[in-house]
C-alpha positions in Angstrom: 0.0 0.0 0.0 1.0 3.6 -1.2 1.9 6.0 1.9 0.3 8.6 2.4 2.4 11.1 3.8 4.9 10.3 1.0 5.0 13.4 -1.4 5.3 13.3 -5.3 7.3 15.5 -7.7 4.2 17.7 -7.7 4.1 18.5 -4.1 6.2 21.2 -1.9 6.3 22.2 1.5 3.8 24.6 0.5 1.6 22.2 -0.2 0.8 21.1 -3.8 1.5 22.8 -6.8 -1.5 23.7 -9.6 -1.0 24.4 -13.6 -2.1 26.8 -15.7 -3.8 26.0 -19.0 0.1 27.2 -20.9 2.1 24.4 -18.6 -0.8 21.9 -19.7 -0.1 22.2 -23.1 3.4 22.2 -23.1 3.3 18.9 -21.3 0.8 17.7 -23.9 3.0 19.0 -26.7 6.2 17.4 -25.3 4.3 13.7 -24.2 3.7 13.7 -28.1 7.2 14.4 -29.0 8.9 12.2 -26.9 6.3 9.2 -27.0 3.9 9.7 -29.7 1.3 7.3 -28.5 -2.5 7.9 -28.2 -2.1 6.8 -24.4 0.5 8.8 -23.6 -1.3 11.9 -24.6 -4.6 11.0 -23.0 -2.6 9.7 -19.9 -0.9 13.3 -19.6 -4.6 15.2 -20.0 -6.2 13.1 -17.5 -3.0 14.2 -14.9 -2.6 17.6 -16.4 -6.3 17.9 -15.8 -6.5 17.3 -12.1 -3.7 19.9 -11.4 -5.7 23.0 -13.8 -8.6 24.7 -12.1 -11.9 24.0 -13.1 -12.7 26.8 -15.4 -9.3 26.0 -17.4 -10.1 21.8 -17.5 -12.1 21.6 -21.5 -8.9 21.4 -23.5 -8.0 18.5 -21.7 -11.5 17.1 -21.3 -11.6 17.4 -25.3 -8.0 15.8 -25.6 -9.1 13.3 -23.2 -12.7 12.0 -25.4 -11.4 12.3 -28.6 -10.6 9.3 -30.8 -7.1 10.0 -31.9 -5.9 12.6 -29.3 -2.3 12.4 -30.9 -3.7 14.0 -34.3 -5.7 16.6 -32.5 -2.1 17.8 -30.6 -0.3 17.5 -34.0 -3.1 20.2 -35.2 -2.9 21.9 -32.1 1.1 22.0 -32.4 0.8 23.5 -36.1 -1.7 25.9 -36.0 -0.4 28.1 -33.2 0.0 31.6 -33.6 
């Protein structure tokens, strides 16, 4: 069994650390660089998801339900401006 008092990368002594919608979509831009897999990119919106605020969560919600999440951050990738 896990422990709970053990701390992950995304925790401090402040207590834990929350994203913003840009640091989401890096992380999504570099899990399909570096593994280029379906799974990997919904696996990093599901995570990236929990750490954003509410209001800032329907990127990843999107990424998360659509059917070939690695196209979608390929478009994503090329069409920013």
């Amino acid at each position: 069994m896990r422990n709970p008092k053990a701390y992950s990368a995304v925790h401090t002594e402040l207590g834990h650390l929350s994203l913003n919608l840009q640091d989401a979509t890096l992380a999504l831009f570099l899990a399909a660089r570096i593994h280029g897999t379906d799974s990997a990119i919904k696996a990093t919106a599901k995570r990236c998801a929990k750490q954003l605020p509410r209001s800032k969560r329907d990127l990843m919600f999107v990424i998360v339900d659509s059917n070939e999440p690695l196209k979608l951050v390929n478009y994503l990738t090329q069409h920013l401006d």
